[in-house]
N, C-alpha and C positions, 0 to 999 in steps of 0.2 A: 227115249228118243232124244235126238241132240237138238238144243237148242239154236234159234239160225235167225239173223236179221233176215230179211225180206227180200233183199239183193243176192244175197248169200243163199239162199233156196231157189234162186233165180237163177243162178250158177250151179247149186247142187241139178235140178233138174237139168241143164244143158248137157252135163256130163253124163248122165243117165240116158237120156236120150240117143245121144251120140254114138253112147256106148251099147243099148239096144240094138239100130236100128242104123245098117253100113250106108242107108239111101239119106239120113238128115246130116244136113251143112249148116255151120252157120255163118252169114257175111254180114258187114256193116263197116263202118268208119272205125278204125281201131279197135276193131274185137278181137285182133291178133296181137300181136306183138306189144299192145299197151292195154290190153286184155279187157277194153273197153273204158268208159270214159265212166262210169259207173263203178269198174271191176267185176261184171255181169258175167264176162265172158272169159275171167280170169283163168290160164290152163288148159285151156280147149285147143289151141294151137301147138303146145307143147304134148301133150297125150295124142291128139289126132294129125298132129299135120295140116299145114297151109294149103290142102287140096280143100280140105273138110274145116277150116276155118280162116276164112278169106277175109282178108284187108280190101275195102273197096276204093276206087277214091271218092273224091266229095261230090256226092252227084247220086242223089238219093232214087232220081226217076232211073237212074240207071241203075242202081242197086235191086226196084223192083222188077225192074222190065228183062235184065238179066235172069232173076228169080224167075222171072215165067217160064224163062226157057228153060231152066234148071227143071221145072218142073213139069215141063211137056214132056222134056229127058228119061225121067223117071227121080229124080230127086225129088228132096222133102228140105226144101231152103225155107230156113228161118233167118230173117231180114231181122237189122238193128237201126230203128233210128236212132240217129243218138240222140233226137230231143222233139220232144212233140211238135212244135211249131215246121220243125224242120222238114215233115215227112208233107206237109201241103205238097211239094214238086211230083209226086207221086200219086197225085187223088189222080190224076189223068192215067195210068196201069193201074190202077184198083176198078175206077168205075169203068175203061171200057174194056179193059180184058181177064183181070183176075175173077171180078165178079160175074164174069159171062159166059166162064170155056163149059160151063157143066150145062146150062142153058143149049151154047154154040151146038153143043157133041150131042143135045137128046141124052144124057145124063152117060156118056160113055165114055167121057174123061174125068177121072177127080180130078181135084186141085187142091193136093193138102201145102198148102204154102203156107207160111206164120209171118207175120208182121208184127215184134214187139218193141216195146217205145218206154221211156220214162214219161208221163205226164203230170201237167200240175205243178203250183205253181208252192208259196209257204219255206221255199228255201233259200231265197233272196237270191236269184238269177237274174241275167242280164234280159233285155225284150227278145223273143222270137225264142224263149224256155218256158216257159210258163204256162201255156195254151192247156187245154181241157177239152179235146176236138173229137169227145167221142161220137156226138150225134151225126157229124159227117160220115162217122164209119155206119157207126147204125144205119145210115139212109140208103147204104148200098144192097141193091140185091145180091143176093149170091155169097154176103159177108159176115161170119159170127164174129161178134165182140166179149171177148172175157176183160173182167177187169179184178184183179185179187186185191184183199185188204188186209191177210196175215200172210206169213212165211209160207205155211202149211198151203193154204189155198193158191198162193204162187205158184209153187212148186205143180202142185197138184192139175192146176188149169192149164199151165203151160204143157204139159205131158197130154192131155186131152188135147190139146189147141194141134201139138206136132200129130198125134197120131189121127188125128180129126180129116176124113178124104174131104173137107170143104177149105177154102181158106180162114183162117181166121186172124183176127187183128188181139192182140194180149196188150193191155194199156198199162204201163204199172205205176203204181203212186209214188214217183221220187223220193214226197215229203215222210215217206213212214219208210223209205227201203234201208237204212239206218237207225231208227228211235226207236222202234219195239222189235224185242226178239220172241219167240213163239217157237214151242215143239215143230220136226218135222218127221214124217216119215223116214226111215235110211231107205233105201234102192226106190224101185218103182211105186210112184205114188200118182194115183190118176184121182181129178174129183172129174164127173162128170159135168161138161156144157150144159146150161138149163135148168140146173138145180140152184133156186137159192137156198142161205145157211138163215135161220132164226138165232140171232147174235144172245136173244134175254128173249123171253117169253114176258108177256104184259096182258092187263085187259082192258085199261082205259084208253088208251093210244098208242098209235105202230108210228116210228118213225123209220122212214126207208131211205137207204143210202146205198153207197159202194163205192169201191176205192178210199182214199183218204178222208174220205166224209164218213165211214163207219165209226171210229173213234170219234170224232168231233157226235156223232149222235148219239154214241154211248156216253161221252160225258154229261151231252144233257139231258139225259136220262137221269140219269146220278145226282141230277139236280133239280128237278119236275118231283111235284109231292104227289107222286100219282103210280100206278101200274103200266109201266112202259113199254112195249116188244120193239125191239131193233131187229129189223130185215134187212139182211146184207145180199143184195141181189145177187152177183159174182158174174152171173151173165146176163149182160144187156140184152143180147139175141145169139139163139134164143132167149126168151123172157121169159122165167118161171112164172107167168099168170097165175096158175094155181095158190102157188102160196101168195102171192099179193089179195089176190081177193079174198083166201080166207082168212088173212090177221087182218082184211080192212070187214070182214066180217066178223069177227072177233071182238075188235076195239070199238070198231064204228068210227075213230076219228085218223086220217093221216095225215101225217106232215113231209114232205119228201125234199129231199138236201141232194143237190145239186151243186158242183164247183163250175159248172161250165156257165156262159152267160145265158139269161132267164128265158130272151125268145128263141121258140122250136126248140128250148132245148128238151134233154131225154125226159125226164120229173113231166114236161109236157102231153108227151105221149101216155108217161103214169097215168096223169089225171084224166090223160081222155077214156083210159081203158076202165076207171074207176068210175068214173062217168058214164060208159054206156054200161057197165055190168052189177054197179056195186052201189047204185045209186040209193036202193030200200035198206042198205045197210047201214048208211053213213049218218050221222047223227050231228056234222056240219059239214064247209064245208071242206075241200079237200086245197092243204097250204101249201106253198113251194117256197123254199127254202134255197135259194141261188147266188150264184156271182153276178154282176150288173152287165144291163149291153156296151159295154166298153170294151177297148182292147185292153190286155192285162195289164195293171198300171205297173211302174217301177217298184221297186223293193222297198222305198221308202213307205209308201201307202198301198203298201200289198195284202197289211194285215186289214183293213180297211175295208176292200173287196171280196175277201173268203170269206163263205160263209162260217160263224164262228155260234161257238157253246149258246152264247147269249142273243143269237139272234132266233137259234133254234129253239132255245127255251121260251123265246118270247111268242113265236107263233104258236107251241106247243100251248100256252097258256093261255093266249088268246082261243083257242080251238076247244078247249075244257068249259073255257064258259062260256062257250056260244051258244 
């Protein structure tokens, strides 16, 4: 299998896709002709055509609202924002009408729309890049959220995400879509929504992440004198339950890493599900591992804010001997 950064299996599935399935488009801020601002959507304009790979202008609620009708149409529009913070203008078409037509219809319309984004912050970007705004997506009904943390799972989620009759939101980690390269699949490669991936198998403690915080948990792993298991969720929502509660019954202790800031966010909702279900298993109690309630600070004290190896280590250790 060919080896692929993270963006680049981002792009290998869009071509796949494309090439599948005459009903998916994809539109965004320069995903045409400057083949995105990532190089995401690199050659999708020159193989398909500016019908099937649309220049938008700047004006993201009109990117999605556009999208809807694409997709009453019979299309399957995969929307680009080009930066997380950016796609706020847009939570107004997601929560009142993307996440509502299967509700509106009594389940007689799908809505396979995709909405994917760079998120996260770790690369030294300007303010309104850096955001980490998955639990807005999560809190909508009617909305699946993937989030990949190797090439392979990119590629793979994002092909569930298009072919998916529900909408879904695809968040992808910026900070890793260049620094690690990983096998991918060649042609069609689907992981399914709702499965999580067990990163290292462990007994004494599960550290759970996803997205850009998988790596930062496997390094401290690799630094914990202990038996670790890294659960890489991959979907937010669905939430593979299953497997969280049986490595928090396994280990008995979890720590959960989060880059988004601490209140309501997702690691939140973990620990409430670990709390009403996992509670005779858990042998302390359940840590979270976050970015602060602040807006994302500047690039200077950015590193500051991420959650980092040594703060993960430190709860991890704290949680061993409690």
């Amino acid at each position: 299998m060919p080896e692929l950064y993270l963006v680049e299996a981002v792009n290998d599935a869009l071509h796949c896709e494309l090439a599948r399935d005459e009903s998916v488009m994809v539109m965004g801020e320069d995903v045409g002709r400057a083949g995105g601002v990532f190089r995401a959507t690199a050659g999708l304009r020159e193989r398909f055509g500016a019908d099937r790979c649309v220049d938008t202008p700047l004006a993201e609620a009109g990117i999605l609202g556009t999208a809807v009708g694409l997709c009453m149409a019979g299309w399957r529009p995969v929307c680009e924002m080009q930066y997380d913070a950016f796609s706020y203008p847009c939570l107004d078409q997601l929560i009142n009408h993307v996440g509502r037509y299967r509700w509106r219809t009594r389940g007689g319309m799908e809505f396979p729309l995709v909405v994917r984004m760079p998120y996260g912050g770790g690369v030294r970007a300007p303010e309104l890049h850096d955001d980490s705004p998955e639990t807005f997506y999560v809190h909508v009904p009617g909305v699946k959220v993937a989030v990949p943390s190797t090439p392979a799972d990119a590629k793979g989620l994002l092909a569930a995400a298009i072919r998916d009759p529900d909408p879904v939101v695809v968040l992808e980690p910026k900070l890793i879509y260049r620094t690690e390269r990983g096998e991918v699949p060649e042609g069609e490669h689907v992981v399914p929504l709702g499965r999580a991936r067990v990163v290292r198998e462990g007994d004494d403690l599960t550290i759970v992440a996803y997205g850009a915080m998988v790596p930062v948990a496997e390094r401290a792993a690799d630094a914990i004198d202990a038996s670790v298991e890294v659960l890489d969720l991959r979907t937010l929502k669905p939430l593979d339950e299953e497997a969280l509660l049986a490595s928090a019954a396994k280990t008995g202790r979890v720590v959960l890493v989060q880059e988004a800031p601490r209140t309501v966010g997702y690691a939140a909702e973990l620990a409430a599900i670990l709390a009403e279900k996992a509670i005779l298993d858990l042998r302390g109690p359940v840590l979270r591992v976050t970015g602060y309630d602040v807006p994302y600070p500047y690039w200077q004290i950015e590193d500051a804010y991420m959650p980092s190896v040594e703060r993960v280590v430190d709860a991890a250790r704290r949680l061993l001997a409690f």
